[in-house]
C-alpha positions as CSV (number, residue, x, y, z in Angstrom):
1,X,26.4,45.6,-50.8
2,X,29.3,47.6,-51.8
3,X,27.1,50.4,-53.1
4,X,26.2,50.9,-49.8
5,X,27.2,54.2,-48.5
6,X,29.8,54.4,-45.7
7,X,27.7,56.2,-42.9
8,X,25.6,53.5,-43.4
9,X,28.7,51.3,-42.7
10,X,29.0,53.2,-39.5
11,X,25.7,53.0,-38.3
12,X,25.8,49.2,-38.9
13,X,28.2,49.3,-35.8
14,X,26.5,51.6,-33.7
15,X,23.6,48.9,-34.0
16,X,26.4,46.3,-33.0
17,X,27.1,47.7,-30.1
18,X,23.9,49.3,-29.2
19,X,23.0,45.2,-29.1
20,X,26.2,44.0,-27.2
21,X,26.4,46.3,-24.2
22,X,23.5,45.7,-22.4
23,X,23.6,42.2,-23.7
24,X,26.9,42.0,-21.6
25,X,26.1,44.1,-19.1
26,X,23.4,41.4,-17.8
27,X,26.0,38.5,-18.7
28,X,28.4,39.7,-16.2
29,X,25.6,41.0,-13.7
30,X,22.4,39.5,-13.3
31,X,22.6,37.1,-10.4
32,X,25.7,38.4,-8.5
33,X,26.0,40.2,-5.3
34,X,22.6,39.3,-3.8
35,X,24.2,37.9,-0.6
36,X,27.2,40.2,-0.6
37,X,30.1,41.1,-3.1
38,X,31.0,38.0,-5.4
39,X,27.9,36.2,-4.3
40,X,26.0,34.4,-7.6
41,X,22.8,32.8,-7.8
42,X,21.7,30.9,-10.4
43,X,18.5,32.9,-12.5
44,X,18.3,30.4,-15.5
45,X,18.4,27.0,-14.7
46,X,18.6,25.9,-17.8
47,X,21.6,27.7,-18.6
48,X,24.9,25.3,-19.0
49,X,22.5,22.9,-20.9
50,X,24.9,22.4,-23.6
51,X,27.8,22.3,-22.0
52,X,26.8,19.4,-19.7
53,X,25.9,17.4,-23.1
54,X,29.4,18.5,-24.4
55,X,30.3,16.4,-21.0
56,X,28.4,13.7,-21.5
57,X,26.2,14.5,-18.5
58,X,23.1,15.5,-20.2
59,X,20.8,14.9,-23.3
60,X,21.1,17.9,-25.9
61,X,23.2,19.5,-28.5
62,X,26.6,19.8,-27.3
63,X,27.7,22.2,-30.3
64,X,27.9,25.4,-28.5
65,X,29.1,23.3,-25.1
66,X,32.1,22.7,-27.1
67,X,32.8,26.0,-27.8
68,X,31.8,27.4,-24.2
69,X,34.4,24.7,-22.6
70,X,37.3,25.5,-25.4
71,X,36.8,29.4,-24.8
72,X,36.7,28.5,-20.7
73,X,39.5,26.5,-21.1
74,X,41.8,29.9,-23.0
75,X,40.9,31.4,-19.4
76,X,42.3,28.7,-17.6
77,X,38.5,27.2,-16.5
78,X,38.9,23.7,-16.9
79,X,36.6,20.9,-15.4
80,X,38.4,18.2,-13.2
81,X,39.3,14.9,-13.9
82,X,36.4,12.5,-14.4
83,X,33.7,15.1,-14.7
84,X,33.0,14.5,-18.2
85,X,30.6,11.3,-18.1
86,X,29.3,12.0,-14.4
87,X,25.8,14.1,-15.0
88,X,26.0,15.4,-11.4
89,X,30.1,16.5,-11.8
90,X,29.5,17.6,-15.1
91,X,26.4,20.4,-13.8
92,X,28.4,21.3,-11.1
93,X,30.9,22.8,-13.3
94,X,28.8,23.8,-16.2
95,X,26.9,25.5,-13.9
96,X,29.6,26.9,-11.8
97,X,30.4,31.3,-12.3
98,X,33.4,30.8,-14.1
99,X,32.3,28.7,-16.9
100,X,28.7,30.4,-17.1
101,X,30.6,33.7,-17.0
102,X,32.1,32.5,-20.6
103,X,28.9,31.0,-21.4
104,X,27.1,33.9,-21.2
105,X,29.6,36.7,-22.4
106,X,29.5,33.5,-26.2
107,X,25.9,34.1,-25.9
108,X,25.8,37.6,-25.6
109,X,28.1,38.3,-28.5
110,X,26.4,35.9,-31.0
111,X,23.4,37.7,-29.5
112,X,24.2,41.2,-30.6
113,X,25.9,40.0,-33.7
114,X,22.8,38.9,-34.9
115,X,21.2,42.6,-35.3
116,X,24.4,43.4,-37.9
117,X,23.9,39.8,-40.0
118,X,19.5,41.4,-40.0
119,X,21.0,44.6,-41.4
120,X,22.8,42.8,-44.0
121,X,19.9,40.6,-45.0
122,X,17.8,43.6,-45.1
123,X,20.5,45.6,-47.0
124,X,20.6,42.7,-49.7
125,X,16.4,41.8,-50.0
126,X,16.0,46.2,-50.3
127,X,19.2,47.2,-51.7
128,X,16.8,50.7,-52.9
129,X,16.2,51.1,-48.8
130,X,19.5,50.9,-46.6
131,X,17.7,52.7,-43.9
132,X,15.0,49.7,-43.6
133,X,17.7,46.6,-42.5
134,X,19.0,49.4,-40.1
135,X,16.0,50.3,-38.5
136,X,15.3,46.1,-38.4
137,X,18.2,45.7,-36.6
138,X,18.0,48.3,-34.6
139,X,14.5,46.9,-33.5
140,X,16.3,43.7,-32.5
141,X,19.1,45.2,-30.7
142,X,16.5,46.9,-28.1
143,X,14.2,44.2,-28.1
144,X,14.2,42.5,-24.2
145,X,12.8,39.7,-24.9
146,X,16.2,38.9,-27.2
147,X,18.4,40.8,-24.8
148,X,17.1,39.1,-22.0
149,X,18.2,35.4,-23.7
150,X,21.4,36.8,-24.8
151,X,22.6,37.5,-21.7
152,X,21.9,33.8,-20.5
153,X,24.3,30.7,-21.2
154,X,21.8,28.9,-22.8
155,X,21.8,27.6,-26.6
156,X,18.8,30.1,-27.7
157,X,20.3,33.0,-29.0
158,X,23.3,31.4,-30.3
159,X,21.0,29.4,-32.2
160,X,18.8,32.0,-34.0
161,X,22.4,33.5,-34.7
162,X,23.6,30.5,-36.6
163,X,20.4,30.6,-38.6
164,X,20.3,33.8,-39.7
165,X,24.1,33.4,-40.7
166,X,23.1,30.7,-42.9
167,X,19.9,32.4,-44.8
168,X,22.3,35.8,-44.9
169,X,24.5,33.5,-47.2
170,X,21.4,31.7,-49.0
171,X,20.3,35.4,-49.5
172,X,23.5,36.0,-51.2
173,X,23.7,33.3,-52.8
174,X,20.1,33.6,-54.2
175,X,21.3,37.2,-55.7
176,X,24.4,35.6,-57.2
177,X,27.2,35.1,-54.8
178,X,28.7,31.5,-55.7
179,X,31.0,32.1,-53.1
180,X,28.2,32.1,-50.7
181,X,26.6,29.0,-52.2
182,X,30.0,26.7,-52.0
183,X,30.4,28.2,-47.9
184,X,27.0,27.6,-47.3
185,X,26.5,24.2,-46.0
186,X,29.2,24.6,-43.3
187,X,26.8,27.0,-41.6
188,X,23.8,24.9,-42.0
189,X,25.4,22.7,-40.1
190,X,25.9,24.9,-37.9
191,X,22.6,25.9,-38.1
192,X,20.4,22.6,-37.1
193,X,23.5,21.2,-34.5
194,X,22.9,24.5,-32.2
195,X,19.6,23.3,-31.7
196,X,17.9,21.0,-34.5
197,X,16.8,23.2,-36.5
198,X,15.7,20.9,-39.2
199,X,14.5,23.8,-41.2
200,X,17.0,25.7,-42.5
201,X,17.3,23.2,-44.9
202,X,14.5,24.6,-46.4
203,X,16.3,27.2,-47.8
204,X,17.7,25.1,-50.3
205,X,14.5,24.8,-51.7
206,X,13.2,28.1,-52.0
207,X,16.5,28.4,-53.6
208,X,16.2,25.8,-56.5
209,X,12.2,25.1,-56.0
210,X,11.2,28.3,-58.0
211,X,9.5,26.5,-60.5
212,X,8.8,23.7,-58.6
213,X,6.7,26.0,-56.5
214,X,5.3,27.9,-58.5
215,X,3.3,24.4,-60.1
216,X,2.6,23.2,-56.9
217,X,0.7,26.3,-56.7
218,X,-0.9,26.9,-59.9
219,X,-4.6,27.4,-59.7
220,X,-4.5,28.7,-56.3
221,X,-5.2,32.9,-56.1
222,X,-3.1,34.0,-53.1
223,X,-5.9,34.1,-50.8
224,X,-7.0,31.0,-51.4
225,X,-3.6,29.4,-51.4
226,X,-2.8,30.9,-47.9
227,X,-6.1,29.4,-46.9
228,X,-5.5,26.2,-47.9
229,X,-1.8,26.3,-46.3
230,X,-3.7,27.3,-42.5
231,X,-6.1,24.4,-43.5
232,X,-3.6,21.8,-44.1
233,X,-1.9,23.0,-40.6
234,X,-5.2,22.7,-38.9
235,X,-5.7,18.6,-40.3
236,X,-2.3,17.8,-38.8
237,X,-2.8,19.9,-35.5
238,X,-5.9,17.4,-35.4
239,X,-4.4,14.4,-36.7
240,X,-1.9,14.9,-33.8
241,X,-3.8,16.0,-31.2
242,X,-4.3,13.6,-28.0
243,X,-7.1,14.0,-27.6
244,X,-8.6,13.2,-30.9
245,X,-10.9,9.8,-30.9
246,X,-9.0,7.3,-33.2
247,X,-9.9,6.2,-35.7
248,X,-13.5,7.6,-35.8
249,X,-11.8,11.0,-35.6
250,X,-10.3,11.4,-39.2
251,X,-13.6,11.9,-40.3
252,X,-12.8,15.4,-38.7
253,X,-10.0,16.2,-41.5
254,X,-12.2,15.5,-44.6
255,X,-14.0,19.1,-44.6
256,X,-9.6,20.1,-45.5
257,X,-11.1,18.9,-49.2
258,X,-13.8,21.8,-49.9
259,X,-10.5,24.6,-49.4
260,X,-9.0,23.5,-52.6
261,X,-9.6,24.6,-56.0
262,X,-9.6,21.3,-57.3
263,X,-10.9,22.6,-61.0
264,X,-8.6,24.7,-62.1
265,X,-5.5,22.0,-61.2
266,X,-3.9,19.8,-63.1
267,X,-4.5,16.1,-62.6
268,X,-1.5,15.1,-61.3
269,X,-1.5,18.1,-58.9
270,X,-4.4,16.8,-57.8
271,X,-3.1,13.7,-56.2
272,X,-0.5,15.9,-54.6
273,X,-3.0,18.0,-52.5
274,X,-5.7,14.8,-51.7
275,X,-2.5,12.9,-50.0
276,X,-2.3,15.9,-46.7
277,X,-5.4,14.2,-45.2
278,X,-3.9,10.9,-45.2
279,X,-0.6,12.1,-44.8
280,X,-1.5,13.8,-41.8
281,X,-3.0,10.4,-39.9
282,X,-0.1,8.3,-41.5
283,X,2.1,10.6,-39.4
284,X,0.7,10.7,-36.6
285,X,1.2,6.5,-36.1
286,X,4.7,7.6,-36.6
287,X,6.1,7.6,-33.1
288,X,9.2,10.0,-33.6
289,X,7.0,12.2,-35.6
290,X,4.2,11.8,-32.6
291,X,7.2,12.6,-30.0
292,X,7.5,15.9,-32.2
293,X,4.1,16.7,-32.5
294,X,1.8,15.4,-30.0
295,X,4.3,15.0,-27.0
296,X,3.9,12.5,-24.2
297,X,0.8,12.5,-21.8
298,X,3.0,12.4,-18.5
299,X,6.4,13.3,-17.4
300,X,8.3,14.0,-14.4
301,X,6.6,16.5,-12.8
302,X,2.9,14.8,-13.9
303,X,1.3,15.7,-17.0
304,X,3.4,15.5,-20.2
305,X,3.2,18.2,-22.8
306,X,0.7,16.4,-24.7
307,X,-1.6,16.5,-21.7
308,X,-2.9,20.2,-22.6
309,X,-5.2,18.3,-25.9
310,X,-7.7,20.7,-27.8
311,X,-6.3,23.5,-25.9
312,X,-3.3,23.3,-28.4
313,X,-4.7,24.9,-31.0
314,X,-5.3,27.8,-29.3
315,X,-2.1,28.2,-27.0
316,X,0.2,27.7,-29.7
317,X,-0.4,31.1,-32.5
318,X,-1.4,32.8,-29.1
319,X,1.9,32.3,-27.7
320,X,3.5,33.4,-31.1
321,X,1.5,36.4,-31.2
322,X,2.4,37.1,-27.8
323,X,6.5,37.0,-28.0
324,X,5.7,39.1,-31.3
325,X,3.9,41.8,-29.5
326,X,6.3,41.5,-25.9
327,X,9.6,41.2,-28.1
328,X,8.9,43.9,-31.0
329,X,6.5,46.5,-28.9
330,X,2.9,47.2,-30.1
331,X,3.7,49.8,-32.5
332,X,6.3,48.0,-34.5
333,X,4.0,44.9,-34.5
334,X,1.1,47.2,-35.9
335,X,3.6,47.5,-38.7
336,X,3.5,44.1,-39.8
337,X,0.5,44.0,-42.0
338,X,2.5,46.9,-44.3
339,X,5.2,45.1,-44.2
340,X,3.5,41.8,-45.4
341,X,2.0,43.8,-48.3
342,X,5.3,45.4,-49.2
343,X,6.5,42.1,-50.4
344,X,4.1,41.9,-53.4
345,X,6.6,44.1,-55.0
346,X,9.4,42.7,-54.6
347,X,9.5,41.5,-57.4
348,X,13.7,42.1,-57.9
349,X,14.4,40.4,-54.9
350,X,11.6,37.6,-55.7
351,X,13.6,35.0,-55.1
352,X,15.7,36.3,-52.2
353,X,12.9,36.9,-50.1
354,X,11.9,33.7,-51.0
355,X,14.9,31.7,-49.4
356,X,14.9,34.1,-46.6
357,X,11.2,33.1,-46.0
358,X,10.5,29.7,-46.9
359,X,12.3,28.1,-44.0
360,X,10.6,31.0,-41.2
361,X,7.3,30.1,-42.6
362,X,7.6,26.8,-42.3
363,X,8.7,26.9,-38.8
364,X,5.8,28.9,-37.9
365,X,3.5,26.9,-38.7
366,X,5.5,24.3,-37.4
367,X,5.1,26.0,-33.9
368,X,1.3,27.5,-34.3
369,X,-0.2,24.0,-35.3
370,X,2.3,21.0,-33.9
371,X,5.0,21.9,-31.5
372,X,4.1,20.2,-28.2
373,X,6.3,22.2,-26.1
374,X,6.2,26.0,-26.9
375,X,8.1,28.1,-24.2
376,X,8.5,31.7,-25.4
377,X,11.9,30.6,-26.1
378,X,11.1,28.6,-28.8
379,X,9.6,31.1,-31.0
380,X,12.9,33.0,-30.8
381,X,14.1,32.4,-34.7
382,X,11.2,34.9,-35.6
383,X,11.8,37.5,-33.8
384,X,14.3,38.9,-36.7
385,X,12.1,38.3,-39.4
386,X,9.0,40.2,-37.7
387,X,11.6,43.4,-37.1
388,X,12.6,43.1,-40.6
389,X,8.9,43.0,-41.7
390,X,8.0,46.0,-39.3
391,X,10.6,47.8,-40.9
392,X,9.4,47.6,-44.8
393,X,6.1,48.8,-42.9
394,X,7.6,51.7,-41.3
395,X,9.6,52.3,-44.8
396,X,6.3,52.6,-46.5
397,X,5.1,55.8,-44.7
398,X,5.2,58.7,-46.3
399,X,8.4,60.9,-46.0
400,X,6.6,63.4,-43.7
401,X,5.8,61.2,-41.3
402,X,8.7,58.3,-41.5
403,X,11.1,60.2,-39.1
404,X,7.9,60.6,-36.4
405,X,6.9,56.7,-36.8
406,X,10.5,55.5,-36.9
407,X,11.3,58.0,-33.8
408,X,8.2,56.0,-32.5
409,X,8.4,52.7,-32.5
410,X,12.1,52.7,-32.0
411,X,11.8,54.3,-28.9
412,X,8.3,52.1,-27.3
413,X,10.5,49.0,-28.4
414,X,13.8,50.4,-26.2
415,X,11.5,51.4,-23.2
416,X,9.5,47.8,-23.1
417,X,13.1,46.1,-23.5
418,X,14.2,48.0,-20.8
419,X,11.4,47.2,-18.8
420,X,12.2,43.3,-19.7
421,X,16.2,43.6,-18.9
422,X,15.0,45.6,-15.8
423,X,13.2,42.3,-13.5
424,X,16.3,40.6,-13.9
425,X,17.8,43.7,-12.1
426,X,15.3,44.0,-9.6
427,X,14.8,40.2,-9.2
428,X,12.1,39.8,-5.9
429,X,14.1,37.2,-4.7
430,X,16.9,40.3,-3.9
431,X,13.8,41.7,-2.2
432,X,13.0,39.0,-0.1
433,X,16.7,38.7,1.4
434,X,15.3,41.6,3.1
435,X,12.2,39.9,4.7
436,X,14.9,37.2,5.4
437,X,16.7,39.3,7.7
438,X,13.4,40.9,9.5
439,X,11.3,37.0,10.4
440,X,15.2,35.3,11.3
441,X,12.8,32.0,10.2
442,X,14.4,28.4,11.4
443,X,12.2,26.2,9.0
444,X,11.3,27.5,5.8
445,X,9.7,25.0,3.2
446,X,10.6,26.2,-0.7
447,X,9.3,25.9,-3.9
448,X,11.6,25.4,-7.0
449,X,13.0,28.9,-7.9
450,X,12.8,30.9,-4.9
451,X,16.6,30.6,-4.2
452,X,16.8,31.9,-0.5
453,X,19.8,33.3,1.1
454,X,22.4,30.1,1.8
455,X,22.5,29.4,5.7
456,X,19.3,31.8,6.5
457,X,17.1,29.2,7.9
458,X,17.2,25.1,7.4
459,X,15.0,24.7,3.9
460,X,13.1,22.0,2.4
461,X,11.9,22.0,-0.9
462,X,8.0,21.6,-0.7
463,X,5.6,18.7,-2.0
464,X,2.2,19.8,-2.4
465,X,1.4,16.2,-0.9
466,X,2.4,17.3,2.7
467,X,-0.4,19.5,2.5
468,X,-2.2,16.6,1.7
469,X,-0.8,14.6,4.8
470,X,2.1,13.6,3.4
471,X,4.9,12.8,6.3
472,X,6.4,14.9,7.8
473,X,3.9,17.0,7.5
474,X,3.3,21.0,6.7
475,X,3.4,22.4,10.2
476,X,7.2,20.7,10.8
477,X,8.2,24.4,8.7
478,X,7.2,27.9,9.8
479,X,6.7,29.3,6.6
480,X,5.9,28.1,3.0
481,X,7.7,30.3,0.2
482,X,6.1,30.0,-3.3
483,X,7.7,31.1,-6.4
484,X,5.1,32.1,-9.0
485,X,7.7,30.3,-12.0
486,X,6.6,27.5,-10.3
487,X,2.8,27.5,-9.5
488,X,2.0,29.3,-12.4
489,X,1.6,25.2,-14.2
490,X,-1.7,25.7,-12.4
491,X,-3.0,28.8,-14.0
492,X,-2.9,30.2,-17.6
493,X,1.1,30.2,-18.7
494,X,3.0,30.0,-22.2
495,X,2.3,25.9,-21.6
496,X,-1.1,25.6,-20.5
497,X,-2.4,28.7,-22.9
498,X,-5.5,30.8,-22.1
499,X,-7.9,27.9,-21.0
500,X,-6.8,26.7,-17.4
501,X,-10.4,25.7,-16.6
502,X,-9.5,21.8,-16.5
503,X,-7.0,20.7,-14.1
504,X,-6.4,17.4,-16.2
505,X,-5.0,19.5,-19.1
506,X,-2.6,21.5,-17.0
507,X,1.1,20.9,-18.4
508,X,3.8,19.7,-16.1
509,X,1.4,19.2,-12.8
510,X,-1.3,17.2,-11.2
511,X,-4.9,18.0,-10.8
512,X,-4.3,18.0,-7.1
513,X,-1.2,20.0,-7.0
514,X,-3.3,22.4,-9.2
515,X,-6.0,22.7,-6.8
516,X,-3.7,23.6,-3.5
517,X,-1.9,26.4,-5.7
518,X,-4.9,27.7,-7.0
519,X,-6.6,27.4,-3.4
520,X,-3.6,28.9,-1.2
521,X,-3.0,31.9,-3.4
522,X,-6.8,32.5,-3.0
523,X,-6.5,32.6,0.6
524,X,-9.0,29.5,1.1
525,X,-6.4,26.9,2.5
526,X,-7.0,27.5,6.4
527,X,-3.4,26.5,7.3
528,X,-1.5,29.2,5.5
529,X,-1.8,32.8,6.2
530,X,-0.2,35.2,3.7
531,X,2.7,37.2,5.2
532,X,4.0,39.3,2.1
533,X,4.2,39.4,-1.2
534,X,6.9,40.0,-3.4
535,X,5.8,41.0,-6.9
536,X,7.3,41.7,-10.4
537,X,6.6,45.9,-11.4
538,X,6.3,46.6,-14.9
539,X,5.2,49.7,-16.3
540,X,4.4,49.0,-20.3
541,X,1.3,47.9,-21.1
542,X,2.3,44.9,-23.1
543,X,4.1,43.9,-19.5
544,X,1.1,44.6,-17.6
545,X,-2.1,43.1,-19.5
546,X,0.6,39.9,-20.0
547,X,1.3,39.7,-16.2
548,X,-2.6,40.3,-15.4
549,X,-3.7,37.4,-17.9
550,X,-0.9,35.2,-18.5
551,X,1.4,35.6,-15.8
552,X,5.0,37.2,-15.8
553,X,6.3,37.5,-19.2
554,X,10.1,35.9,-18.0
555,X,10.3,32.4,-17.7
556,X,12.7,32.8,-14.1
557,X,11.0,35.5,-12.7
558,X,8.2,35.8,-11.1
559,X,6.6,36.9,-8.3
560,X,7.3,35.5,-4.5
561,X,4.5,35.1,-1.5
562,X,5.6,34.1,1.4
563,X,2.8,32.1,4.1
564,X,3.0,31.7,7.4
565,X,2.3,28.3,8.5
566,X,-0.4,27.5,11.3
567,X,-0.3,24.9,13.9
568,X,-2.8,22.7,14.5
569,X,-4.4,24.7,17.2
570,X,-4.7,27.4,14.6
């Protein structure tokens, strides 16, 4: 990279910090001052995850805990005595302003330094294009959807950080850096502790596995091979589905064998691909590989992930596609295809792009055929690689047109990120301090997530079985306030995918729970009359088809109704 030319030096840091400042901007702002100056509210309640497992308190990677609480403890931000092995101490301080002040200003800056590391990936894997790993970062920098989990003291962005650190030195070392090679194993460790991500070990073997590869894969034309791959996903998608009928219901993966083109392989190759079948039901006995792939059928809050069955197969690439098209922007994702076929001739950079790629791939398919659990989240780590792929597309327009189409995209991505960022700014629960002060309520009943004003009215959080008789009863509370990040388990959601039409495949609720959502927000419950209504605004189209089939696009906002609760005279 020392051929590169220095304005392109200087516009690698005006892509820094066109990623850090609004990335700290909502670290240092989003939840204060709602009930008066130096007010917080919790948004993210997952946030502090890692630093109550650096504590002992909690069940999850304590690698970037440890750093949170060292960097808290430079600013004086210490927990007390005997927190660390007491869960409930432990959250309190881990989820206390100070600490999640520093946890969120580490995520932020690991956040935006992840645009820079894209541009230097993309300057190495198109050294003859500078202006593509730019433009790739520059899509990252303005996405909202990686802004948005920046700004939040959770492990997410630090984690795609750590990864794309690693493949930046696998990527070097694939084009000769030794140096790279020796320091690289340091970072894959820091690479699967953030958040076990097994797969960047993969990279190894698109390093080395060349040949290896290239035999496994001899006979196949590309079509045919990338068939084959999607097959194989689908017969362990099957093989681990719950509700597949064992063991009558193998039979299902034996079609896999017609995809193949068993004639022009060598014998010994053969074996290789007749063992997925099998492989794939072996597995599945497994139970750590099951908890991985097929996830429990119940949980604390009712059904388990691996509740939602058949619908799997068609949540899981939706949801992909979905962060793709919310995190990127429509235009940039159009760009993908291009990009895809830009890589047939690559053929300098061969086996660069194959490190860089191996271990993303594998993770997709990972996510759009296994993964039990897939909050948008989740699908983070490919958000890079899809802005480096839009940007080969964008690179491969013609000279007359690039500036327009770069101008373009760049520009539909910053105004749907800033659409995103924007809902944590103009949160409806800051809204609804206002109907606060107009009713003056006494008894208020609360979903999770609605975070009402502290000493505004006595609250109870709300079981869908007092509705159902459950003592004491609905009418003891004047009001019911539902948050829509928490009855949206009983309509179509990033868990329960597209198909909501069966209550007992619902993720994380109960038939019956379903129902009374689904019922009171349709105005059919006769005890509850809707008051007001307290909605997300977006103004992108990506924003507004998503909210008007899926829901809100953020995970911890959402949309507040408020119901007024009749006595039993009516």
């Amino acid at each position: 990279m020392s051929d590169v030319a220095p304005r392109y030096r200087l516009l690698l840091l005006l892509v820094f910090l066109l990623a850090l400042l609004p990335r700290l901007h909502g670290a240092f702002t989003v939840g204060w001052g709602w009930d008066g100056p130096g007010t917080f509210n919790l948004v993210n309640f997952d946030e502090g995850g890692a630093c109550r497992a650096a504590l002992g308190g909690f069940d999850y990677p304590a690698f970037v805990g440890r750093q949170t609480l060292a960097l808290a403890a430079l600013a004086g931000v210490v927990p007390a005595a005997g927190t660390a092995g007491d869960p409930a101490r432990a959250k309190a301080f881990c989820h206390s302003p100070p600490h999640l002040l520093v946890a969120r200003g580490w995520s932020a800056l690991l956040g935006a330094l992840t645009a820079p590391v894209l541009v230097l990936i993309g300057w190495q894997l198109r050294p003859d294009a500078p202006p593509v790993g730019l433009v790739a970062g520059a899509l990252l920098a303005v996405s909202g959807f990686h802004t948005a989990e920046s700004f939040s003291g959770t492990v997410d962005a630090a984690s795609v950080f750590f990864i794309y650190l690693f493949l930046a030195l696998l990527v070097a070392a694939a084009r000769g850096g030794r140096l790279a090679l020796l320091a690289s194993p340091l970072f894959l460790a820091a690479a699967v502790a953030t958040k076990y991500w097994l797969f960047a070990a993969l990279g190894y073997a698109g390093l080395v596995g060349g040949r290896a590869l290239a035999a496994v894969t001899c006979g196949f034309s590309p079509r045919r091979l990338v068939v084959t791959v999607l097959g194989a996903g689908l017969v362990f998608a099957l093989a681990t589905n719950s509700e597949l009928p064992r063991p009558a219901g193998f039979l299902w993966l034996l079609p896999w064998y017609l995809l193949p083109p068993w004639r022009r392989m060598h014998p010994r190759l053969r074996v290789f691909w007749a063992l997925v079948p099998p492989l794939a039901a072996g597995l599945a006995h497994w139970p750590l590989f099951a908890a991985w792939t097929t996830g429990a059928l119940e949980g604390r809050f009712g059904t388990g992930y691996g509740a939602i069955g058949w619908h799997k197969l068609l949540r899981n690439p939706l949801d992909g596609l979905l962060v793709l098209l919310l995190g990127l922007g429509l235009p940039a994702c159009l760009c993908l295809p291009a990009g895809l076929a830009s890589l047939r001739g690559a053929t300098a950079q061969a086996r660069a792009w194959r490190v860089f790629l191996v271990p993303i791939v594998a993770f997709a398919l990972y996510l759009a055929f296994l993964a039990p659990v897939t909050y948008y989240r989740h699908f983070l780590p490919l958000l890079p690689v899809a802005a480096l792929l839009a940007a080969c597309g964008l690179w491969r327009a013609g000279r007359r047109w690039r500036p327009w189409l770069l101008g373009g995209c760049l520009g539909w991505s910053a105004l749907l990120g800033l659409d995103i960022v924007a809902d944590y700014h103009r949160d409806p629960r800051i809204a609804l301090r206002s109907w606060y002060a107009e009713a003056r309520p006494e008894r208020v009943f609360i979903s999770f997530y609605v975070n009402p004003p502290p000493g505004a009215a006595r609250h109870a959080l709300f079981r869908p079985a007092l509705a159902a008789g459950a003592q004491p009863g609905l009418a003891t509370a004047e009001y019911l306030v539902l948050s829509e990040n928490w009855y949206d388990t009983a309509f179509a959601n990033e868990l329960n995918g597209p198909l909501a039409g069966r209550p007992e495949r619902l993720v994380k609720t109960t038939p019956e729970r379903a129902r009374f959502y689904r019922r009171a927000l349709a105005g059919e419950d006769p005890r509850l009359e809707r008051l007001r209504v307290f909605p997300v605004h977006n103004i992108m189209p990506e924003l507004v088809l998503h909210k008007a089939f899926y829901g809100t696009f953020q995970l911890f906002v959402g949309d507040l109704v408020v119901f007024r609760i009749r006595g039993p005279e009516g």
